[in-house]
Structures are given as structure tokens and as C-alpha cells.
C-alpha positions as CSV (number, residue, x, y, z in Angstrom):
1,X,79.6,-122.8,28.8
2,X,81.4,-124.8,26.1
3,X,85.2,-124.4,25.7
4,X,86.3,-126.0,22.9
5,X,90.4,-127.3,21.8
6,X,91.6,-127.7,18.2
7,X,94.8,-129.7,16.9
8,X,95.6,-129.2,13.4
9,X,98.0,-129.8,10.8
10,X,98.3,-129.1,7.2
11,X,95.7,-131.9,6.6
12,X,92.8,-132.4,9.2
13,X,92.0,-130.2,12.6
14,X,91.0,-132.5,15.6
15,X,88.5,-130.5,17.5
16,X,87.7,-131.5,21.2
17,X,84.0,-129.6,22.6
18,X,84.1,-129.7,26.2
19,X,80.9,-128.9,28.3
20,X,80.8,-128.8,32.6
21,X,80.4,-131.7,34.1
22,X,79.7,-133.6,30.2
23,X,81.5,-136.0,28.7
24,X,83.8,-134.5,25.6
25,X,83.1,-134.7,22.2
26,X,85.3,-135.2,19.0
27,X,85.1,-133.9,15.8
28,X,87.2,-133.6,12.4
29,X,87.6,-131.1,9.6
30,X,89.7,-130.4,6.8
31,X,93.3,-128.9,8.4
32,X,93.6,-125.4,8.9
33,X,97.1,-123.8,8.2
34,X,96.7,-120.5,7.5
35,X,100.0,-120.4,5.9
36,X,98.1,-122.0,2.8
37,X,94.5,-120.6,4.2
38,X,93.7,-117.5,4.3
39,X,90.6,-115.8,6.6
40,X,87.9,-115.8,4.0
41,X,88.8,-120.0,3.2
42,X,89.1,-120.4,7.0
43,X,85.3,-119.2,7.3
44,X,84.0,-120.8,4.5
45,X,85.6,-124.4,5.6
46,X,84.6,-123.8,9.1
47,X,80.8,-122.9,7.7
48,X,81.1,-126.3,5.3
49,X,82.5,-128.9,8.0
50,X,82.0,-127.7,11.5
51,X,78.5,-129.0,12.9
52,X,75.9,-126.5,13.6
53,X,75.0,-125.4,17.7
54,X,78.4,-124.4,18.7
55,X,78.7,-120.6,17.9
56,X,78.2,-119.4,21.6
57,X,82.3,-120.2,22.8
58,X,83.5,-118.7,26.0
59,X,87.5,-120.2,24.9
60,X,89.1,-121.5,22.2
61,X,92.5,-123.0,22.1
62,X,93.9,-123.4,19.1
63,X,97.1,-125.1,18.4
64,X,98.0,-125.7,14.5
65,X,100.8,-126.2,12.1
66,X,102.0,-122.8,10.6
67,X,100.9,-120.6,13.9
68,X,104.1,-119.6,14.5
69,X,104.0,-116.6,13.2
70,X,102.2,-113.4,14.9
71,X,100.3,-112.2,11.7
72,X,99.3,-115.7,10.5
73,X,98.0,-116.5,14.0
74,X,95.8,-113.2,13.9
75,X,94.5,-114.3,10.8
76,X,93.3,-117.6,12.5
77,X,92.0,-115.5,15.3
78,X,90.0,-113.6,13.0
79,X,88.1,-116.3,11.6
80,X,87.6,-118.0,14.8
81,X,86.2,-115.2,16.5
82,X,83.9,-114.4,14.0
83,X,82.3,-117.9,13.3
84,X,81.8,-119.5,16.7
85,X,81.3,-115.5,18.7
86,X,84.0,-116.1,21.0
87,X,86.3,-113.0,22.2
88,X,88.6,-115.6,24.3
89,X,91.0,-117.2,21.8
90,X,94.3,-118.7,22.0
91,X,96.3,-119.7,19.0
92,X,99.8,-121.6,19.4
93,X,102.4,-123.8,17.9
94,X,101.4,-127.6,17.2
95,X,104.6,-127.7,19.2
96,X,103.0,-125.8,21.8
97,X,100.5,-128.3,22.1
98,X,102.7,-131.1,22.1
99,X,104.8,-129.8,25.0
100,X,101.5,-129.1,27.3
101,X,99.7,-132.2,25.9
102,X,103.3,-134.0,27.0
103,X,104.5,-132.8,29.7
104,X,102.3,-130.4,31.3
105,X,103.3,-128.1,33.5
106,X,106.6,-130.1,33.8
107,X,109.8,-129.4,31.9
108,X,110.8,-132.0,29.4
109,X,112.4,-132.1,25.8
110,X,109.5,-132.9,23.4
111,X,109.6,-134.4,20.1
112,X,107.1,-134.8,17.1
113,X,107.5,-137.5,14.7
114,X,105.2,-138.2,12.1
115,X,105.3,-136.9,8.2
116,X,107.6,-134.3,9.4
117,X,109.0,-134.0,12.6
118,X,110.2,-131.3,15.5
119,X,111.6,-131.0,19.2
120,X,111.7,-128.7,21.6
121,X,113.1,-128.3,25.2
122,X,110.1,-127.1,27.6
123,X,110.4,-125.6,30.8
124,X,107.1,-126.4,32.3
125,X,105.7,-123.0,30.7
126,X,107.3,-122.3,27.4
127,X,109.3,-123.6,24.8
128,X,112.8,-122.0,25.7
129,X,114.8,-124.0,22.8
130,X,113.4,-125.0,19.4
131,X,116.3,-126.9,16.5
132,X,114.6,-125.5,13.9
133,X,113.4,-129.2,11.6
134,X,113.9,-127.1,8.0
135,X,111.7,-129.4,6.9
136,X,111.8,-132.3,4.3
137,X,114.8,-130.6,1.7
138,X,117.1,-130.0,5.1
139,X,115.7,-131.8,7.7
140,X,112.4,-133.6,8.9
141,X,115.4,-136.2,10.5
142,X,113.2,-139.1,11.9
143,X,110.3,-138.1,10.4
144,X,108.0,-140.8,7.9
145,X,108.9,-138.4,5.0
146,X,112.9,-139.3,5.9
147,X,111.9,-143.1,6.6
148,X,110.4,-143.4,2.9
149,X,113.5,-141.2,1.0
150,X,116.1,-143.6,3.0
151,X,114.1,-146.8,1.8
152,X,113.5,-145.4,-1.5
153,X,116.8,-144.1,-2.1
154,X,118.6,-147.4,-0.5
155,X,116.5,-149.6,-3.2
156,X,116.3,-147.4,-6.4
157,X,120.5,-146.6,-5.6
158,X,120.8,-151.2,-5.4
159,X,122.1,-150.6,-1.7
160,X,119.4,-152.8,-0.5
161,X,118.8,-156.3,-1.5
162,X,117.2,-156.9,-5.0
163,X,114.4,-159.2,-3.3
164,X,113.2,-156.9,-0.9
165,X,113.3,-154.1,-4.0
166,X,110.8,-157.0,-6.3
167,X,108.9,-157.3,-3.2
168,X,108.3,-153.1,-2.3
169,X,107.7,-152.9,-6.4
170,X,105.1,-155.5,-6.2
171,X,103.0,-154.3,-2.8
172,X,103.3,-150.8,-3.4
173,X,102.8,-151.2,-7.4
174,X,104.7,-148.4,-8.0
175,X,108.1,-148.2,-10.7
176,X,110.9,-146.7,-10.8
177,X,109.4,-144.3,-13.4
178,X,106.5,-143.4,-11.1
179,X,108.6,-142.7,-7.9
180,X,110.7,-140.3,-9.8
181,X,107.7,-138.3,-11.4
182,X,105.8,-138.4,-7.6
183,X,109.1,-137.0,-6.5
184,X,110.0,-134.5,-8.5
185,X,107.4,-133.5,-10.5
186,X,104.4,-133.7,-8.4
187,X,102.8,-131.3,-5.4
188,X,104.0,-132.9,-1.7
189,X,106.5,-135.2,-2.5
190,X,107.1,-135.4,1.5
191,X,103.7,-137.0,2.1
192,X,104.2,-139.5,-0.6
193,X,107.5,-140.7,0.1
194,X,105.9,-140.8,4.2
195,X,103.4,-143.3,2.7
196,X,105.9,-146.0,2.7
197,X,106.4,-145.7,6.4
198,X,103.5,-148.7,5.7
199,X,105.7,-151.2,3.8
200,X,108.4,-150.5,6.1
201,X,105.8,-151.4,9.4
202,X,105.1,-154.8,7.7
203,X,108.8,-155.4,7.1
204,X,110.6,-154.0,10.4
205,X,111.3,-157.7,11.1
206,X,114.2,-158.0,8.4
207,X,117.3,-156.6,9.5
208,X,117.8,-154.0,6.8
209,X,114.6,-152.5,7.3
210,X,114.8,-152.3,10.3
211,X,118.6,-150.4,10.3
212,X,116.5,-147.8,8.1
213,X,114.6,-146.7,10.9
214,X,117.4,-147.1,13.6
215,X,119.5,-145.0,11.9
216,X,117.1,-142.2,10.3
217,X,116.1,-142.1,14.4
218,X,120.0,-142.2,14.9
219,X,120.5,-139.0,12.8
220,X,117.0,-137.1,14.6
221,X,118.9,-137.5,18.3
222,X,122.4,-136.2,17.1
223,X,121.0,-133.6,14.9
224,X,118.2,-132.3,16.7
225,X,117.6,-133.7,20.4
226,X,121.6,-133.9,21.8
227,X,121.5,-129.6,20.9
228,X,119.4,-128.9,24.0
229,X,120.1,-127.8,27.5
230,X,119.8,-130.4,30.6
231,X,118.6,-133.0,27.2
232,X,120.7,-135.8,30.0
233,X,118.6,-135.1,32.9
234,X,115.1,-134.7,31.4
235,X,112.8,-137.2,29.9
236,X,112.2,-137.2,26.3
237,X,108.4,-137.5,25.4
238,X,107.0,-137.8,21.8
239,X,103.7,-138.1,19.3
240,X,103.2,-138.5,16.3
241,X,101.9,-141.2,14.3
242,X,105.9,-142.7,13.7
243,X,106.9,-142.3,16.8
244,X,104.5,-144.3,18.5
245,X,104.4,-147.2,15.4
246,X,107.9,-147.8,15.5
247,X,108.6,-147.1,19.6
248,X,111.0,-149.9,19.9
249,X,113.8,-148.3,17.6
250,X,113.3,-145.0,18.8
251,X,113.4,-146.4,23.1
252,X,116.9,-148.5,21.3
253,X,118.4,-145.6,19.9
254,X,117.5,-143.1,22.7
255,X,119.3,-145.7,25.1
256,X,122.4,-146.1,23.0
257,X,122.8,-142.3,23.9
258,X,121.8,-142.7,27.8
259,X,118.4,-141.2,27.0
260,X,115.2,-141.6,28.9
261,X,112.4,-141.7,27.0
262,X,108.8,-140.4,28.8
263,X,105.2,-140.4,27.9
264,X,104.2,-141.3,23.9
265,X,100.9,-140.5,22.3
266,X,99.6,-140.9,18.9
267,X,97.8,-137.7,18.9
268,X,98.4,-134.4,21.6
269,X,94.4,-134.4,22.4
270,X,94.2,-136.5,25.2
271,X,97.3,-134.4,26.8
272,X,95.9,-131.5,25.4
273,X,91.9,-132.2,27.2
274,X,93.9,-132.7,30.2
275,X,96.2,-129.9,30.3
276,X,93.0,-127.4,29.6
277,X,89.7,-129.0,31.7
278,X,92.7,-129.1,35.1
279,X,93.5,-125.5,34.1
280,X,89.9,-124.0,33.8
281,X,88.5,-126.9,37.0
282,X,86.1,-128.4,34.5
């Protein structure tokens, strides 16, 4: 029987194809958000990307970006049942899969930082409290898209020091000019501005790169994480591709608010194989 787990966001699904008593295998495809996708384009990727000899499924568990509402998750359901035959499927919140991945069956308060972010406080079973994120215009606190605006804006605004401005002009060879057409004028200005989460990695050592970070982390835990029930007696666990690069200012700021921080991963799959092979005795 082959039981297969999918984690996807807006841009790439990692899939996970687990056999009984066989090591697992990984795959990629193009994301699959079916608040951009609809059925039909869910097939057709699926039939494009998705490598031939696993259309025989007893379970699926799919956990995605934009399945948070009941009649988009039907229409991932759809499309999944049809193209690999499988009448078991379960579709969920990427948040979902975060807290199992996370936590497990223990209660925690989960976080996800990476071009956008989100928390939640898990009981061991379901998500009981989500701070809705509101995304980049609102909210995304924490998140890479917040990390780039706060550098960008600090720089293009003269807040930050004219060297460091030469320097992120010259690495990034980008111009005033261009950052304001990306920004304003041009599709997902959130996963541009979160490309600059790289300049700021190679320069966390200065101190005023550094404060970016601290306090864009600063206004996720006030904002977002203090809101929650029991957030003082459970451990905080994250992933996400910002909270794991830049660990050490998020462990700083959770301590300044007498904060534990818990498990971190990159990516929810190795939680998420876990969570599912312990569940089904594989």
C-alpha cells in the first residue's frame, strides 16, 4: 500500500511516498493553491510533474496554503481523488501541518516564518486559536517579506547608514527606480522584497542589520504570539525558512519576553512523515 503526504505553498508542493517497511521517497512539483488553481489546472500539473506508477493510493494527506476554506479544499480533493484513484483523502491548513509536524500530539503555540508568516495555539489535536497574519499589506510581522520592507524602507527613507545603502545597491544591483517599480507596479511584491532576507543573512553581523531582524521579530511576538492562551507555559516551535536562518534573534527576542522556544525545522516534512507513519504503524 503506498500512503503518500504533500506540503505545499503557493510555489512548490513537497510530496513524501511512503511504502511498508520502505525507505520514503521525495518528490517536488509546482505549488498547488487552489485559491489561484482551479481542478482542471490541478489535474493537468499533477499529469505534467508528478512521476508515473503512483495512481493506486490507499491515503493522501494533504496540507497546503489556501485550504482553509471548505469549498477550496473540495476542489483539491477532487483532483486528488481522481488522478492518483484514492477515496481516502485529507486536505488541511499548512498550519495544520505545522502544528502536527511540530508538536505532535502535544499542545504547543506554533509559528511559521518564512515569506509570510502565521501562529497558532495547538492543543495536541486542533488548532483552537489562530491571530489571523493579514498578510503582507497588514501583517506577515516577522516574516522575510517584513524583513526586506523594514531594510528597504530604513535605506531608501536615509534611516540607515549611507555605506551600508552603496553596499545593498551594489550586491543586489538594484536602484531606487527599480525597487519602487518591483514594489508597486509589479505582480508579488511580498516575494521580492523577501528576497533580500539574503543581503541581510550576509550582513546580520553589523549592528543595524541585525536590530532589523530583532525588532521585525519583536513586533511578530507582541502582535501575534503574546494573544494566545497558556502562550507562558507552552513551548513555542517554528519552520520556515527565516525562522530557522536567523534562530539566534528570534531565541533573543523570545527570551526578552520569558518565552521558551521548542523544536525548529526548515520544512514541516520530517514532523509531518513522523506524525503520519506513528499514526497508520508503518
Amino acid at each position: 500500500m503506498i500512503y503518500l503526504i504533500a506540503d505545499s505553498g503557493s510555489t512548490k508542493t513537497q510530496w513524501c511516498i511512503i511504502r511498508q517497511r520502505e525507505s520514503p521517497e521525495e518528490y517536488y512539483t509546482t505549488g498547488i493553491n487552489p485559491v489561484y488553481l482551479s481542478e482542471a489546472d490541478i489535474l493537468n500539473l499533477l499529469e505534467q510533474e508528478f512521476p508515473d506508477g503512483y495512481t493506486d493510493v490507499g491515503k493522501i494527506w494533504f496540507y497546503g496554503a489556501g485550504c482553509a476554506f471548505p469549498e477550496k479544499n473540495a476542489c483539491v480533493r477532487s483532483a486528488l481523488t481522481s488522478y492518483f484513484r484514492c477515496k481516502e483523502v485529507e486536505i488541511a491548513s499548512d498550519l495544520m501541518g505545522a502544528a502536527r509536524a511540530l508538536c505532535g500530539h502535544r499542545p504547543g503555540i506554533v509559528g511559521i516564518l518564512g515569506t509570510g508568516s502565521n501562529s497558532c495555539y495547538y492543543d495536541g489535536e486542533k488548532i483552537i486559536e489562530n491571530v489571523s497574519p493579514l498578510g503582507f499589506i497588514l501583517g506577515d510581522e516577522g516574516s522575510g517579506a517584513d524583513l526586506g520592507k523594514r531594510l528597504v524602507a530604513g535605506l531608501l527613507k536615509g534611516i540607515l547608514p549611507s555605506g551600508l545603502k552603496e553596499l545593498f545597491f551594489a550586491e543586489t544591483k538594484t536602484s531606487y527606480a527599480g525597487i519602487i517599480e518591483r514594489v508597486y507596479r509589479q505582480p508579488l511584491p511580498n516575494r521580492y522584497l523577501a528576497d533580500f532576507t539574503s543581503f541581510i543573512r550576509r550582513h546580520i553581523d553589523r549592528p543595524e542589520v541585525e536590530q532589523i531582524v530583532l525588532d521585525a521579530f519583536d513586533a511578530y511576538i507582541r502582535r501575534n504570539i503574546m494573544q494566545y492562551r497558556h502562550v507562558s507555559d507552552l513551548q513555542l516551535s517554528f519552520t520556515g525558512s527565516i525562522a530557522c536562518i536567523f534562530r539566534t534573534q528570534l531565541e533573543l527576542q523570545l527570551k526578552k519576553y520569558g518565552l521558551e522556544a521548542g523544536v525548529f525545522m526548515k520544512t514541516p516534512m520530517a514532523g509531518l512523515k513522523k506524525y503520519h507513519s506513528e499514526e497508520m504503524d508503518l
